[in-house]
N, C-alpha and C positions, 0 to 999 in steps of 0.2 A: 265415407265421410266420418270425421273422428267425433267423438261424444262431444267434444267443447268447440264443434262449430261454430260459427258467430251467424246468429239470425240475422234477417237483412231488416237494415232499419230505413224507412223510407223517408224520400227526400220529397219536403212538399216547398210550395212557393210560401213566401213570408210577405204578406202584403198590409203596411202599414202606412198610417197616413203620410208619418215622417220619412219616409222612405220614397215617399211616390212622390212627394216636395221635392226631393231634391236630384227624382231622376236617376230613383240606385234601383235595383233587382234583389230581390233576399229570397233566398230560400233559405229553408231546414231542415235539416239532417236528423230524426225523431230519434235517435237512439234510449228517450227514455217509453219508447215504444217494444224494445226488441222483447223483455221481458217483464213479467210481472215482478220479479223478486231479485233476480240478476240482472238491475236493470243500466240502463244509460251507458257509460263509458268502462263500466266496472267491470262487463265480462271481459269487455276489451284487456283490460288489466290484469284481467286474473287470469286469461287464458294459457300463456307461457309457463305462468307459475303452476296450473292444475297439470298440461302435459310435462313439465319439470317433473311435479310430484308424483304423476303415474311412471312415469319411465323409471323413477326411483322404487318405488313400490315404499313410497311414504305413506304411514298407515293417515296421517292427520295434517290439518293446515293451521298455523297460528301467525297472527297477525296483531297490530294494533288500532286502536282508534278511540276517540270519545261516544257517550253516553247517546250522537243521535246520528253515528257514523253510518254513513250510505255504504263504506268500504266492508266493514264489518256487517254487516246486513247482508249484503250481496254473496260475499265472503259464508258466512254461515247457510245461504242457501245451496251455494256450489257446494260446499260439504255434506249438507243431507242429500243433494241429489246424484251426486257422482260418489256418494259410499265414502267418502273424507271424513272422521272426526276434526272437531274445531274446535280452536280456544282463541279467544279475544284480550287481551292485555289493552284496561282501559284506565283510559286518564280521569283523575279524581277519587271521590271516595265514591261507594254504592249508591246508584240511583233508580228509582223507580220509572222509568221512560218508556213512552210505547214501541221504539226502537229497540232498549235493551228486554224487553220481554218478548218482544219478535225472537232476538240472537235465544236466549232460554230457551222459547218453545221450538227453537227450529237446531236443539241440542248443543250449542256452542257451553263450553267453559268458559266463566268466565274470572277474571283475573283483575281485581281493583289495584292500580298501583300508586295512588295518590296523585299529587301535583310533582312532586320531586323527583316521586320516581319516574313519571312520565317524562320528564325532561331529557332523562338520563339516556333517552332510547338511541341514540345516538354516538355514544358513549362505545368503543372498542371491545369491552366487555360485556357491555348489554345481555347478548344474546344467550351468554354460555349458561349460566343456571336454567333457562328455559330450554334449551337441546339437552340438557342434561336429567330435566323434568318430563320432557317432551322427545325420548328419544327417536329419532330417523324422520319425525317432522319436517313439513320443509316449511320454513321462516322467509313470511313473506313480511317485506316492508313495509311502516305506514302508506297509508293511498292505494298500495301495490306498486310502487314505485319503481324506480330501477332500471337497465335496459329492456326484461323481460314485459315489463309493464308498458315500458314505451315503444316497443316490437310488438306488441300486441296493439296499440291505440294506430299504428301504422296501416293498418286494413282499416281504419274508417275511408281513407282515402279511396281508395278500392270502391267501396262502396256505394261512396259520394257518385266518383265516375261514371259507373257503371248504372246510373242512372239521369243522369244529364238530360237525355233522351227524351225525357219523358217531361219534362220542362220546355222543349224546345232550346236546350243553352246545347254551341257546341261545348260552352266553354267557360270558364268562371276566373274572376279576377284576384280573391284572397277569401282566407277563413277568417272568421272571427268566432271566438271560443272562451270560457270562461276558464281559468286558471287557479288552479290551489297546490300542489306539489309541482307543477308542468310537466308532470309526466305529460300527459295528453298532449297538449306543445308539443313536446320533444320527439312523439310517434308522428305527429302532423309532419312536423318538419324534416326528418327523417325518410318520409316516405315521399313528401314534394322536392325534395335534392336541390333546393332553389327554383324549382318553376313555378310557384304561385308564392306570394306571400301567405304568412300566417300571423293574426292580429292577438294577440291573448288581451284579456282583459283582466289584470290583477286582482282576484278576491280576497287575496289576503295583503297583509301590511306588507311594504318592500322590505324591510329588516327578515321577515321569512326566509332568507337565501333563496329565492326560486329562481333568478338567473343562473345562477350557480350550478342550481341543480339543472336548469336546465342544457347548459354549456357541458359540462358533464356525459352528458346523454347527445346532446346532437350540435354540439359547437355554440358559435355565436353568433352565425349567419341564420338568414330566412327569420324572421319572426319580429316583430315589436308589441312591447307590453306597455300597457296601456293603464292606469291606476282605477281601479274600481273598486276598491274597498271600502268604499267612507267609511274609511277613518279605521277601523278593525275588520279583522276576522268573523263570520257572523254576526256582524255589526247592522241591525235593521232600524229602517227608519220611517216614517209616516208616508215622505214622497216617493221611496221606494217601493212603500208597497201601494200607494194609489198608483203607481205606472204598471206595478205587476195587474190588480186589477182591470183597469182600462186595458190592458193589453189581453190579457184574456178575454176578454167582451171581443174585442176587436177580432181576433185572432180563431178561439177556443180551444187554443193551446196550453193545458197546465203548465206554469212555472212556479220555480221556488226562489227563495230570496237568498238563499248563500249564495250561487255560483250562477247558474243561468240568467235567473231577472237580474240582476246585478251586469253581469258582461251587454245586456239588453239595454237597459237605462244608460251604461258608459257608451254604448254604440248608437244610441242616439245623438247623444250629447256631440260626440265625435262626425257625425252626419250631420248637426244643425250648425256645428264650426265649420264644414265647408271642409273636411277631411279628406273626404273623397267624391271622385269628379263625377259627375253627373251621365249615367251608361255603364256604371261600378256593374259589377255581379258580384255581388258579399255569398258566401255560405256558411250559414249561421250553425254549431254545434247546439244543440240541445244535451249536455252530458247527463240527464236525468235526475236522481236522489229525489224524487217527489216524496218519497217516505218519511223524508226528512222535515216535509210539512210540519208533522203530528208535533214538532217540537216548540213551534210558535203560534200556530193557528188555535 
């Protein structure tokens, strides 16, 4: 078994009021369960990129993200525990966050590059002054993104199956998942080849390019997006978070308000419009980043 195994994250039933109205089945796939620190969808991601790096015999892993990045978090834990130096290249100026003092204490460098410069990350030259700073590193994309990120989110599926059984389902009808790069999308779909759908639900604005990116990575078939954003990017709001609330009571499943409770509240909505038919079997992603709490709570 190689070091960056993917623990198995278990699949429970999702039993809500709105769901049992209208004669749908949910379950959930915990993956903010697999780990305490490498959590949710992000070993998924990172795992191609840590065997990329060992096969290289890259001393260190750098990546990017903001001040309450679940990527970077995740990212600087894979590093202290697999023997990887890290550095983080973050958007904005210096801040005091209990996520950016996580990456510090768990030895990450870190690297402020403003507003503008963060922009630039995309930019054909980006990369070179940091491989040149950071020699033999391997340079992983925001999110972890990429094919290797989406080859890796590909084994949820695996997963998911491989426990059916224990639901009593032979079978399930589509995913529903919260989206921000679509890497994860693009592993989902990638790995179902058109036999189930897959539903993302947009957490970020559509100017994002995340079609794009995700066409890229796994065409333009299996999948439909779905707009969850209200209105921005980390965009929260009162009724969002009394459904997060109510829904934990209900449930006592932690959720967070970027990506999960968000793709939750849009898959209601999408259930109380009569979306889907009455005998559905939805499986719901849980991508994790609960750490990401500490940035609003």
């Amino acid at each position: 078994m190689s070091e960056f195994s993917l623990p198995q994250a278990p699949l429970q039933r999702l039993d809500l009021p709105w769901l049992r109205r209208a004669g749908i089945e949910g379950a959930i796939l915990r993956l903010d369960l697999i780990d305490p620190l490498i959590s949710g969808n992000k070993w998924f991601k990172l795992r191609h990129h840590l065997l990329a790096a060992r096969e290289a015999g890259a001393p260190g892993l750098i990546s990017l993200g903001g001040n309450h990045s679940n990527h970077l978090h995740a990212l600087a834990a894979a590093g202290k525990r697999f023997g990887f130096a890290s550095a983080g290249l973050l958007r904005g100026q210096p801040q005091d966050t209990p996520t950016v003092r996580d990456l510090q204490a768990l030895g990450m460098q870190l690297h402020w590059l403003g507003y503008g410069g963060y922009r630039a990350r995309h930019a054909p030259e980006f990369w070179a002054p940091w491989q040149a700073r950071y020699p033999g590193w391997q340079c992983i994309a925001e999110g972890g993104g990429g094919l290797g990120g989406a080859q890796g989110c590909a084994l949820i599926v695996e997963q998911c199956r491989a426990q059916l059984a224990t639901l009593g389902w032979a079978d399930y009808d589509a995913w529903w998942l919260a989206v921000g790069t679509g890497t994860t999308l693009a592993g989902l779909v990638l790995a179902e080849a058109g036999e189930h759908p897959v539903h993302g639900a947009l957490a970020v604005p559509a100017d994002h390019g995340v079609p794009a990116q995700i066409a890229a990575l796994a065409g333009e078939a299996g999948y439909r997006l779905h707009d969850a954003s209200r209105g921005g990017f980390a965009r929260i709001d009162p009724a969002l978070l009394s459904f997060i609330d109510d829904t934990e009571r209900q449930t006592a499943i932690p959720l967070e308000a970027l990506y999960t409770g968000k793709a939750l509240l849009a898959l209601r909505d999408e259930v109380e419009a009569g979306r889907f038919a009455p005998g559905t079997r939805l499986v719901v992603l849980h991508t994790g980043g609960l750490q990401g709490r500490r940035g609003y709570l």
